[in-house]
Structure formats: structure tokens, C-alpha cells
N, C-alpha and C positions, 0 to 999 in steps of 0.2 A: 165843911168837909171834915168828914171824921179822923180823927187822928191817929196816927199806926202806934201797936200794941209793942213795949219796950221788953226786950226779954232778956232779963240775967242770966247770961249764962254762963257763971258759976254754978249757980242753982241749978241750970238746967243740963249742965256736966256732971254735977252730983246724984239728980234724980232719973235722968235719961241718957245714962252714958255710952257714948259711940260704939259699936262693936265693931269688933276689928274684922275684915273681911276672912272666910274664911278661902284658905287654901285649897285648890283645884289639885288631888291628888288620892286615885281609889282605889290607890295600893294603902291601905291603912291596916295592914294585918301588923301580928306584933312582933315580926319576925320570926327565923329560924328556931323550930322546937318549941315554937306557939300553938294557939290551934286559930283554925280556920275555919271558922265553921259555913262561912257566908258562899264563899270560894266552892268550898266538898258539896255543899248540896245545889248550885248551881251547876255542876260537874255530873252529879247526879240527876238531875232534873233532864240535862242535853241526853245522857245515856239512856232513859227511861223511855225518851221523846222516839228512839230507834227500835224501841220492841217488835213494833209491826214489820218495819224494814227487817229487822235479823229473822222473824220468823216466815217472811217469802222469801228470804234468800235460803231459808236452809231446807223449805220446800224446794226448792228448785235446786237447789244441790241433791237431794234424793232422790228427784225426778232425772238430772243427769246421770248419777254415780251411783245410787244405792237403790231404795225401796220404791218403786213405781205404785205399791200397792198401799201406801201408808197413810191415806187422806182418811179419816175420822167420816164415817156416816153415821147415818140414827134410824136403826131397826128396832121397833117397837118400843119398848121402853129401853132402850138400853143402846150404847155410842161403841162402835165397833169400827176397827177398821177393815177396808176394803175387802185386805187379803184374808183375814178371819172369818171376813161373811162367806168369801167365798168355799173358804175351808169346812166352815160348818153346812154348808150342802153339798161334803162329797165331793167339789171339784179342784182344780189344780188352778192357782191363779199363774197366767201363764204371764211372762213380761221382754217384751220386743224393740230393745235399748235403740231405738232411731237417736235421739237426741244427744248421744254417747261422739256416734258416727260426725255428725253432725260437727259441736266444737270440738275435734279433731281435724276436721275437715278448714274448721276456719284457724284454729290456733297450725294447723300446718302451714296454708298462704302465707300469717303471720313467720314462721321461720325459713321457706322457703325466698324472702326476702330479706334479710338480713340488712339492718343498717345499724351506724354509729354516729356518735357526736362532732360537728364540724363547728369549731371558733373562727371566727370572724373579729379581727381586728377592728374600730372603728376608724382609725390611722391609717388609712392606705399604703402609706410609707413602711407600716410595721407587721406586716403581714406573716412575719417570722415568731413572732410572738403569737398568731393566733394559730400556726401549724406548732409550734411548740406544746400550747395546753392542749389542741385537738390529742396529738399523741400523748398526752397525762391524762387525758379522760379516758384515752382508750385502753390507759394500763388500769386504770378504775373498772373498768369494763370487763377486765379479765381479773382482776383480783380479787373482782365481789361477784365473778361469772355472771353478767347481769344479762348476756344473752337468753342464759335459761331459765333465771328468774323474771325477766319480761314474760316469759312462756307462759311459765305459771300462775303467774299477776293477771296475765290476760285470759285466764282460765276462772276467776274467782271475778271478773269486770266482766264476762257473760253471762255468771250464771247469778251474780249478786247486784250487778251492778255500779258496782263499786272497786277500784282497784285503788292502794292505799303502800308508800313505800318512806321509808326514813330512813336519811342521810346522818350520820355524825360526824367525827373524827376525833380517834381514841385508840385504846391500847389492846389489842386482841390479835390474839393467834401471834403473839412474839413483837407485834410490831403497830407502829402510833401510821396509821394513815385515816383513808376516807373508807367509811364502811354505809353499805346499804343493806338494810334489813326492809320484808317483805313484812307486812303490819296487817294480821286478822281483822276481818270487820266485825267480827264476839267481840274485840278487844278495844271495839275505839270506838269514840265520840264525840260529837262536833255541832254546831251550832246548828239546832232545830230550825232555827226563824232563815237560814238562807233562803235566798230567790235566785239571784246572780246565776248564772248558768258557768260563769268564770268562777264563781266562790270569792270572790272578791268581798263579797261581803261577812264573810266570817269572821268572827268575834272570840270562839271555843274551840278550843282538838284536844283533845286527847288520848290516852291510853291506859289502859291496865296492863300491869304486871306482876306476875307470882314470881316469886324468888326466892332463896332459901333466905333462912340468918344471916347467914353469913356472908353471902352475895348483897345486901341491903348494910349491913355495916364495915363492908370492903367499900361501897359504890358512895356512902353517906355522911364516913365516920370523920372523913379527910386528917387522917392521921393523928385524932386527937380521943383516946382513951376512952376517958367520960363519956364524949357521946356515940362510942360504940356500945358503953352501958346503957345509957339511957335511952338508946334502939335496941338492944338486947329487954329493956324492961317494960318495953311498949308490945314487944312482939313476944313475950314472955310464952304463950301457949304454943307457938314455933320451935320445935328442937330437929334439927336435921339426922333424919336415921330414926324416928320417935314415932311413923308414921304406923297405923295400925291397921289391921286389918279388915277394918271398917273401909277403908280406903282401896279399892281394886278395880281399876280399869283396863279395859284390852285398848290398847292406846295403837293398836290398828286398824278395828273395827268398831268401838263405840265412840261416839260423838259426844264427848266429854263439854262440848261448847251447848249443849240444847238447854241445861239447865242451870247457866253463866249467872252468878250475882254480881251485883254491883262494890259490895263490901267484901265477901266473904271470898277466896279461893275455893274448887273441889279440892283440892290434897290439904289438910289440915296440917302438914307438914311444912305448906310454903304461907309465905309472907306476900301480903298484895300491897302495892304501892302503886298510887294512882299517879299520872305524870301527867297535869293540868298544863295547857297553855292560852292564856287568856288576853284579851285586848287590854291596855291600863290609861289610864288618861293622866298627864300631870303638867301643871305651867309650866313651860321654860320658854330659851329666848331663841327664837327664827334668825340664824345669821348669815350675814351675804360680808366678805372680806371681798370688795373693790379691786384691792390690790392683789389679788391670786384670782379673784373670780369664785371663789370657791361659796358652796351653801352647806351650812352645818348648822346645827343644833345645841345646845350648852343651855349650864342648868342660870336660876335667877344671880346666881352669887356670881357668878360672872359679870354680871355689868360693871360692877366698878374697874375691871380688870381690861375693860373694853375701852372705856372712859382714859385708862390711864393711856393707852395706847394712839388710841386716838390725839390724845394732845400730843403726843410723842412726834407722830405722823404731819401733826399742821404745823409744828415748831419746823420741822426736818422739809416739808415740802414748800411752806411760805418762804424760809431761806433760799430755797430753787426759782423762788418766783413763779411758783405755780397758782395760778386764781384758786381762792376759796370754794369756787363749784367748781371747779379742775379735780379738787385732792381727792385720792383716794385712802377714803377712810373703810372703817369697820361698822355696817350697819346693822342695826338689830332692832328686831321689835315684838313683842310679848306675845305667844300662843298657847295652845291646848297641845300638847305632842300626844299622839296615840301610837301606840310602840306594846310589845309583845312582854309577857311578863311569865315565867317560869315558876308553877309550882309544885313539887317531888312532896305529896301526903300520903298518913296513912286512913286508913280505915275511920280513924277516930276523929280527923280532923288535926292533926299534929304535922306541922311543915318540917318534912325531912331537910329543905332546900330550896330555896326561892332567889328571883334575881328576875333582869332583865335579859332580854334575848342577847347573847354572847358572840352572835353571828355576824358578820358582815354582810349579809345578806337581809340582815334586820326581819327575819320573821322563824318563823316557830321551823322545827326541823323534817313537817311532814309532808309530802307533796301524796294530792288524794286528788282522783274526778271520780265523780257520780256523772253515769250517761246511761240513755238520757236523764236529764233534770228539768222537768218543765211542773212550775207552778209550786217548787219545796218536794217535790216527788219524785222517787228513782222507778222505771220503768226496765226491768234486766233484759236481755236480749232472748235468755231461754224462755221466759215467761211466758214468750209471744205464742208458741209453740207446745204449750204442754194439755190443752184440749185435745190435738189431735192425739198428742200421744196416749195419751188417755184412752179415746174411743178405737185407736190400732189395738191396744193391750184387750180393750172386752172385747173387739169382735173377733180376735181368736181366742179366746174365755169362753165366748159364748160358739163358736164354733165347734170347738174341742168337748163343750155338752152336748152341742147335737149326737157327735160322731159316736157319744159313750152312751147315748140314748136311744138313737137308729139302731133300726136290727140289721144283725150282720152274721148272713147264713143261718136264720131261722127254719127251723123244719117245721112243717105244716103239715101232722097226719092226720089220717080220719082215724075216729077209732073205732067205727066198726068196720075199720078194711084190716085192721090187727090179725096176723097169721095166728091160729092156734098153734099152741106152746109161746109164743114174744111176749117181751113185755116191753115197753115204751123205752127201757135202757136198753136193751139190747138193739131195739133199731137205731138209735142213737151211735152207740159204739160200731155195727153194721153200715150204719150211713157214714159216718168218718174212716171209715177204711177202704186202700186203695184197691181197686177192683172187688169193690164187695157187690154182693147180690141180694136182696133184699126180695121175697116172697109176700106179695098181700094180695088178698082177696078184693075186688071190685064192686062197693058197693051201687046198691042201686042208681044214687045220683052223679055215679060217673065219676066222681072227685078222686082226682091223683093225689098222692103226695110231692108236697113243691116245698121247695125251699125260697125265703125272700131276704133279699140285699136290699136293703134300703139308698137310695142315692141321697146323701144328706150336701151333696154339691150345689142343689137348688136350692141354696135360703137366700141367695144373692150375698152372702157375706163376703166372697171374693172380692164383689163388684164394687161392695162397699170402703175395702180394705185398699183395693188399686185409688178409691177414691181419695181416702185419707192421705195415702200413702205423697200422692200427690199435691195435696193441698199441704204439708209438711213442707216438699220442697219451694213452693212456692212465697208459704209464709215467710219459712227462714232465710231464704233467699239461697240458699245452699241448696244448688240444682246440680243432677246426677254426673256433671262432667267433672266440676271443680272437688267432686267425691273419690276421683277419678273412677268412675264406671267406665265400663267397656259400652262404646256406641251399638246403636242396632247397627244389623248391616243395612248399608247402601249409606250409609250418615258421610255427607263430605267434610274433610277432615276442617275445611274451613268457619263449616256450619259448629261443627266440636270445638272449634279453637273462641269460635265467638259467642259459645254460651258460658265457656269458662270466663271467658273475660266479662259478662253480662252477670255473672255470678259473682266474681270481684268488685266490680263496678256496687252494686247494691251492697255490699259489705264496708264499701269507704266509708261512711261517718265513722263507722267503728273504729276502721281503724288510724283513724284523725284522730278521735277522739283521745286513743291512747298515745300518740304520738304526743300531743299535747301534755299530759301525762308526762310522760319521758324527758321532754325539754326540761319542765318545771323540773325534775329530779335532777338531771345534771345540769342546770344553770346552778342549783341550790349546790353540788360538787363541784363546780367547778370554783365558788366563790369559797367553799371550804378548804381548797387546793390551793386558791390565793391568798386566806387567810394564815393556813398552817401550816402548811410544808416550809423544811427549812430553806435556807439562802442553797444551795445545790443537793441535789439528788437523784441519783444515778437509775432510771428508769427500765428496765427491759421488756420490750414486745415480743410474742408472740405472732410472728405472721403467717400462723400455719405453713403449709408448705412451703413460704416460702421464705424461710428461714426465720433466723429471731433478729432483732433489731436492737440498740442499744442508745440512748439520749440522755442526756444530761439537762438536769430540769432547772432553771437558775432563777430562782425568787425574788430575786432583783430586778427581773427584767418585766417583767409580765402581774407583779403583786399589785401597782395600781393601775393596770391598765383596762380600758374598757374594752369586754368584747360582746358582739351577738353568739348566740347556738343556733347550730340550724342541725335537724336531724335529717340527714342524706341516705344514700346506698351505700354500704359496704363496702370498701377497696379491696374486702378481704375474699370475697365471692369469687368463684374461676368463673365467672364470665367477665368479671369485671378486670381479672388478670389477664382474661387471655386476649381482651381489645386491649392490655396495656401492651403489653408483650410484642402483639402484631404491629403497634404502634411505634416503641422502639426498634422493633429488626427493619422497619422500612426507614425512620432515620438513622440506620447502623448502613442500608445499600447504599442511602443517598451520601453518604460518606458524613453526616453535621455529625456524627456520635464515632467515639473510638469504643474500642470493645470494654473497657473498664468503666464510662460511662454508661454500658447496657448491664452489665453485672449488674452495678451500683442502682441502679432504676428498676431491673426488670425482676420480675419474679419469680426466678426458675428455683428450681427444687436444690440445682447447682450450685446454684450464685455464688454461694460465701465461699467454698473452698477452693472456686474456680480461679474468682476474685484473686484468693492469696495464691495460688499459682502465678498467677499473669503478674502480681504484681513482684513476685520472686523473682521468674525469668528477668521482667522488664531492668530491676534491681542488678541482677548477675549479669546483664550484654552491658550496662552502663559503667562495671566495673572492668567487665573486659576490656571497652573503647579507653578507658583510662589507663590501664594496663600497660597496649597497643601506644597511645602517644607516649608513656613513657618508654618504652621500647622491653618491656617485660613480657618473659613468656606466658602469653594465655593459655589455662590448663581447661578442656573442656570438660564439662561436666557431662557430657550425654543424657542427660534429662531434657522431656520435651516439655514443652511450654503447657500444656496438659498434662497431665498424669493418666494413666493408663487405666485405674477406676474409676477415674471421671471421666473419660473418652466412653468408656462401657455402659455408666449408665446417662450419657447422653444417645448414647445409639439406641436405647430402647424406647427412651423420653422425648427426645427432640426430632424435629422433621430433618429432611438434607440439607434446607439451605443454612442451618445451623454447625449441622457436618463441616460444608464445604467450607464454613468461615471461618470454625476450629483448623480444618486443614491447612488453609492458607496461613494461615496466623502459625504454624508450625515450618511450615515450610519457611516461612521469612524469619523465622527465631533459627 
């Protein structure tokens, strides 16, 4: 038996020495005011990946809102577009904005419906806490008016397919709260390689942004001199006011985004800062704490800190006599953390500012859907629909040549029937005159003078144009009722009522889609609302008509609480008010409600200053009865329990049984 081979190893420590494992961590940049090179062109690669994507969306934005004629053909040797060809033979390119009609039609359904953010406690006991953030969401709602930027958002997720919105919380317009900003799709970039129809699988977002000097080392400098210099000497070709005249855009009609770089700004004036957010991987320790339940995260340097705890905990617990697989300790065990990673560069590769995701929400601050996404591909909604538009525009292009081309009151003489002394103008000027008389001689073959109208009504281009016109609404699914057209007659209103709803009906995914959208933005605000709002703050609502509301927001009660969102209807809609309203006046007859519980609940236009009437009256008879047992003269005040411009404009506003219970409620005061 051969005998095993003995190995020194000293020697083999000196000639093959161990290498130490290396560290799981791909955040290896060199810090703040380094450069980046790996990061910036990774950033650029995801941007470059969307070229095709930004140039159908800003066809299909021209195709909505501006140029129907702008598609690139190729006549002969030479690449012209549409409206040009048609200009160089003479005619008028005519353009017949269906598709205009159309998302108006649908972004109206959209506000015709109105809804807002509902919290849900997961505490059934604590239900107070999730109508408490419900109304802080809904003061977010109005202070970043997100009703009519929803609008808008959903106007650039038709025609791009893509709607894109970011949450912060910071200092603007006087004041540190939650702000939502609407995010161009020129301006931003994201992971090419998705599939995920949820995006769950992204890895990259970003954005571009142009900025002066000085806005870049206000946002960068964090109060420290030097490195407003050394962003002043990186952006050294930027001087605010310095911008030349080389630089001139109509920033109401030219499309300053068609010819977007990735580095460079158009105004040679601003400063571009690219604001990277990227996936990062790095070891740390997976922790489960037994004794709270709780799961968190912590970096390697923790374990001994664990360690010392723990023995802390079996000294403390064996004393109690609790068994060794009883105690609860602090468990932990080694992972890969994959966590969101912040990088503010510029052009050069130079990190203005970098970190980890700051959020309690733990991810980047941008909530986007692409719909549809099937297969890495955005499919826009106007897309679907821009052939027909297309052949609607020639066939009145080409109709509007016939009409210029047919004769129209063509005179037809002979010329040997010409009267001696005429000449060919003079019948001309004679035939266009009213009661004129015209003298010719008959020649041999009988031929009169006639005149011919050409009928250019028979090319069928009508027939073709009902036909389009047609298959438009069919594609878009936006059929002539929900456009609100007027029905033909004899149409029964039920049959009208069920194609509107037949036209909604095939619009849902849409608008699930963005509903979807929506939650993800305010889930990502509301966790900024329990992250940074202080311990109380003094809220006020708008409830349109029906008055303003006032809450107190207390961050102690609801900063770790969990809740769901659910995007519901509106409480704010008068139909939604006026099944409230009817709902209180019938528990106000059946006696469960007093009148100041219907103020306090109902929505009238009255409420608040009714409210402090009734509860002045109620205030002044309680001092009189006290008055009265002391045996003191009650002095009356002849004031009614209503006031006299609130009885006026409830007589114009409210029905009689509202009347009658002001009466009564006066009569007993």
C-alpha cells in the first residue's frame, strides 16, 4: 500500500498562501467627488436601450396634438415628408384630428370619476389611525393638486405608454412636506432587460436633469464652501445669464425633447445631473429578535454585539427557569442584502452624492407603469389607431384634388357658332351675367353651347371615409355615445345608456392599469408621511362645498403602524354627497341623530356656520336654565336659533323637510 505524500506546511504557507475571501459588496465606487465611470455608462447604456421607445412615442404625440403630416417618405431620390410632397404638387394637406377627440373622450371618463386614497388599518381595533392618514393623503392630494395631474399623466400613458410620477419630501414653496412631481419620458431611464409586467424585476431608474449653477451647488454643496467650488469648477462652462444667442427656443411650440442627449443639455446655460438609482448587493446579517418578533437587517460588525446580548438573555432567562430551547434569543445568519443605492453625477462621471435608499419604503423614489408590457415592449394605446387616421387625412386630400381638378361651370362653345363682332371673352363675361343674352349662329351639326359641372361625389371617397370613420371607433373602443354624440332618432335611451357603458367596459384595463399606478405613488407618500412629518401637525381640508375641514395629524400614533391603500370613489362627488345627506335626514326623522350630529356628518354648503349657531343657542337656553334655578332675571336675547342669512340661503338650497326642521327647532328654542 502506497504511502500518503507528507506536506510542510510552512512551505506551503510561504509558496501557496491562502487568499482571504473576498468581500460581496458592488458598491466599490470611491466615494463622494470621485468618479464613476462604471455606474454613468451603465446609466447610459439603459437610456440609449429607449431610443425606439421615445421616437414612437413622440410620433404618437404629433399624431395626437401637432403634425398628422410629418412621417418621412422617399420620392425619387430624395426623403420628404408627407406634407411637403403634398405641397410640391399644388395641394393643401388637409388634417382631421379624430384622435384628439378621442383621449379627451377617455381622459374625461377618467375625471368624470373622481376617486382618492383609502388606509386601512391592519388592527381592526385601530381603525382611527387609518381614517386619520386617509385624510393626510388627501391633504397631499390637494397640495400637490394630484387630481389634475393624474389628468395629465394619463394623457402621456396613452399616447406613450408610459406614465412615470416621483415622490419626495423637502423644502419648496415655504414649506418641508410631501411633494409629487410628474417625470418626462425624454427624461428618464430604466432597466432595459425587464419582463415582469409588475417591474418587479428592475434593477435601474433614472432621470435627467438640467439645472442652473446654482441650483446644483444649493442642492449638492450641503453647506460646505469648498465643494460649492469644486461644482462650480466641474461646471465651469455654465454661467447663469451667460446664455447666447445661439440658444432660442419657442418653449410653446418647438419640441425641444426630439433632439435630447444623454450628456449634454440644449441650453448651454444649464448644468445636467444625472440622478442614478441602482440595485447594490452587499453581505450582512438576516435578523429574527425572538423576543419582539421583529425581522431586520444589520451590517457583519454586529455579531459580536449579538453575541454579547444573547449571553445577557440566557444568564436573565435560565435564572427564570426557562429551558434552553424555551429562551428567546437573537437569531441571525449571513446574506447577500440587495437594497437600492443613490447616485447624483455629472456628465464626467464625478458623484455629486451617493448613499443608500433614505426611505422607509426601501426603494428608489419613482413609481412608473408601462401598459401594455408584454415581452420587454410598450404597445401605447393611440398607436393602435393611427392607420386609420392616416387614410381619413388622404381621403379628404385626395378628395379635395378631385374637387380642384373637376370642371366646375365649364363653358362649352362651338367656334364656328361665334356671332360676328364676339370674341371668346366677351361670351365669357355675357354668359356670367345675370339676364344676359347671348346671340350665335347654328352651325351645321346642331351643337348648342353647354356648360358642364362635373359631379366629383362619385369616387366613393365618402363611402370610404364612413368606413374608416368607423372602424376608428371600433378599434379605440371609444364609440360615438361615451364621445357624447347625439343619438340618431328613434335610438331608445336604454340602448344609448348601454353602449356608453359597452365603451367603458373595453376601456378598463386602462384604466386599472393606472389605478395601479396611483396606489404605488401614494403607498410610496404615505410611508414618506410616516417617515417625516413631525410628532403633530395641523392639517386642513378642502371639501369643496362642503366646507373645509380641520385634523390634527399626531406621528406618534400611526409612524409604525401598518396599513393597506385601497384607491376607492370620491366622498368628494355630489352624488356621493347627496346619498350621504339623504342618508342622514332619514336617521335625523327616525329621531337616532340630533341636529348637530347632521351638521357635523352632512355635507351642506351651510354646515359650519349653522353648526356655531345651534351650538350658541344651545350654549345661551343652558345659561338661562342656570340663571332661572338661581332665581335671576333671564334677559332674552331675541335671536333665533338660525340666523336670517342662513334661513335665506337655505330656502334656495334645501328642500322643505329641511325647512320644516329649521322651523321646529326654532319654535322649541
Amino acid at each position: 500500500m502506497q504511502e500518503a505524500k507528507k506536506v510542510n506546511l510552512k512551505i506551503a504557507a510561504k509558496y501557496f498562501p491562502r487568499k482571504e475571501r473576498e468581500k460581496i459588496d458592488t458598491v466599490n465606487g470611491g466615494g463622494t467627488f470621485e468618479k464613476n465611470g462604471h455606474v454613468l455608462t451603465e446609466a447610459y447604456t439603459a437610456w440609449s436601450a429607449l431610443d425606439k421607445f421615445r421616437n414612437n412615442a413622440r410620433r404618437n404625440k404629433k399624431y395626437t396634438f401637432e403634425d398628422q403630416w410629418g412621417d418621412h417618405i422617399r420620392v425619387g431620390c430624395k426623403t420628404v415628408t408627407e406634407r411637403q410632397h403634398i405641397l410640391n404638387q399644388g395641394g393643401v394637406p388637409l388634417q382631421n384630428n379624430r384622435m384628439r377627440s378621442i383621449m379627451r373622450s377617455v381622459v374625461g371618463v377618467f375625471q368624470s370619476t373622481q376617486t382618492e386614497p383609502v388606509c386601512v388599518s391592519r388592527d381592526r381595533d385601530e381603525q382611527g389611525k387609518g381614517e386619520m392618514m386617509s385624510a393626510t393623503l388627501q391633504y397631499v392630494y390637494q397640495l400637490n393638486k394630484l387630481w389634475g395631474l393624474d389628468s395629465v399623466n394619463l394623457q402621456y400613458f396613452l399616447f406613450s405608454g408610459i406614465a412615470i410620477f416621483k415622490s419626495v419630501y423637502g423644502w419648496r414653496n415655504g414649506k418641508m412636506d410631501v411633494w409629487n412631481d410628474l417625470v418626462n419620458y425624454n427624461d428618464f431611464f430604466v432597466d432595459p432587460d425587464m419582463k415582469d409586467p409588475r417591474h418587479s424585476d428592475c434593477h435601474l431608474v433614472g432621470q435627467l436633469h438640467d439645472k442652473s449653477i446654482h441650483q446644483v451647488m444649493a442642492q449638492f454643496a450641503d453647506g460646505s464652501p469648498q465643494k460649492a467650488g469644486w461644482i462650480r469648477d466641474i461646471y465651469g462652462r455654465c454661467r447663469d445669464g451667460e446664455a447666447t444667442v445661439s440658444y432660442v427656443a419657442d418653449t410653446l411650440h418647438q419640441d425641444i425633447n426630439e433632439s435630447k442627449d444623454f450628456f449634454m443639455p440644449a441650453n448651454p446655460a444649464q448644468c445636467r445631473v444625472i440622478e442614478i438609482w441602482r440595485k447594490e448587493y452587499k453581505e450582512r446579517l438576516l435578523v429574527h429578535d425572538t423576543l419582539t418578533g421583529e425581522f431586520y437587517k444589520e451590517e457583519l460588525a454586529s455579531k459580536a454585539g449579538f453575541d454579547t446580548e444573547n449571553g445577557i438573555r440566557i444568564q436573565q432567562q435560565a435564572a427564570q427557569g426557562i429551558a434552553p430551547g424555551d429562551m428567546r434569543l437573537i437569531q441571525y445568519k449571513w446574506f447577500i442584502d440587495e437594497y437600492w443605492y443613490f447616485y447624483y453625477m455629472t456628465p464626467q462621471g464625478d458623484v455629486l452624492k451617493e448613499g443608500e435608499t433614505p426611505y422607509w419604503h426601501e426603494s428608489h423614489p419613482f413609481s412608473f407603469k408601462i401598459y401594455p408590457f408584454i415581452d420587454g415592449q410598450a404597445f401605447p394605446f393611440i398607436g393602435d389607431f393611427i392607420d386609420q387616421q392616416r387614410y381619413i387625412n388622404r381621403l379628404i386630400t385626395l378628395q379635395d384634388f378631385v374637387m380642384l381638378a373637376s370642371a366646375k361651370g365649364v363653358l362649352l362653345f362651338p367656334e364656328d357658332s361665334l356671332p360676328t363682332g364676339y370674341t371668346m371673352d366677351d361670351i365669357a363675361d355675357s354668359w356670367a351675367v345675370y339676364n344676359g343674352v347671348i346671340a350665335y349662329k347654328p352651325a351645321a351639326h346642331g351643337k348648342i353651347p353647354q356648360q358642364v359641372i362635373a359631379n366629383s361625389s362619385q369616387t366613393g371617397a365618402y363611402d370610404m371615409l364612413s368606413i374608416q370613420l368607423k372602424l376608428l371607433e371600433d378599434i379605440s373602443g371609444v364609440q360615438g355615445a361615451l364621445q357624447g354624440k347625439a343619438p340618431a332618432a328613434g335610438t331608445p335611451a336604454s340602448l344609448y345608456l348601454q353602449q356608453t357603458q359597452n365603451s367603458t367596459t373595453s376601456l378598463t384595463e386602462i384604466y386599472e392599469a393606472f389605478r395601479e399606478l396611483r396606489e404605488e405613488r401614494d403607498m410610496k407618500n404615505m410611508k414618506l408621511i410616516q417617515q417625516f412629518y413631525p410628532d403633530r401637525k395641523y392639517i386642513n381640508l378642502n371639501r369643496n362645498n362642503a366646507g373645509p375641514r380641520s385634523i390634527v395629524y399626531d406621528a406618534g400614533l400611526v409612524r409604525n403602524a401598518e396599513m393597506d391603500l385601497n384607491i376607492t370613489e370620491s366622498t368628494s362627488t355630489p352624488a356621493y354627497r347627496m346619498v350621504m345627506n339623504d342618508f342622514l335626514m332619514q336617521m335625523f326623522q327616525l329621531g337616532q341623530i340630533d341636529m348637530e350630529m347632521l351638521l357635523e356628518n352632512g355635507s351642506f354648503p351651510f354646515a359650519d356656520k349653522l353648526l356655531q349657531s345651534v351650538k350658541a343657542k344651545r350654549l345661551e337656553a343652558e345659561q338661562a336654565q342656570q340663571a332661572m334655578m338661581l332665581g335671576q332675571a333671564v334677559q332674552p336675547t331675541g335671536q333665533e336659533m338660525v340666523p336670517q342669512d342662513i334661513r335665506q340661503q337655505i330656502t334656495r338650497n334645501t328642500n322643505p323637510l329641511i325647512q320644516s326642521m329649521l322651523n321646529r327647532n326654532n319654535n322649541v328654542a
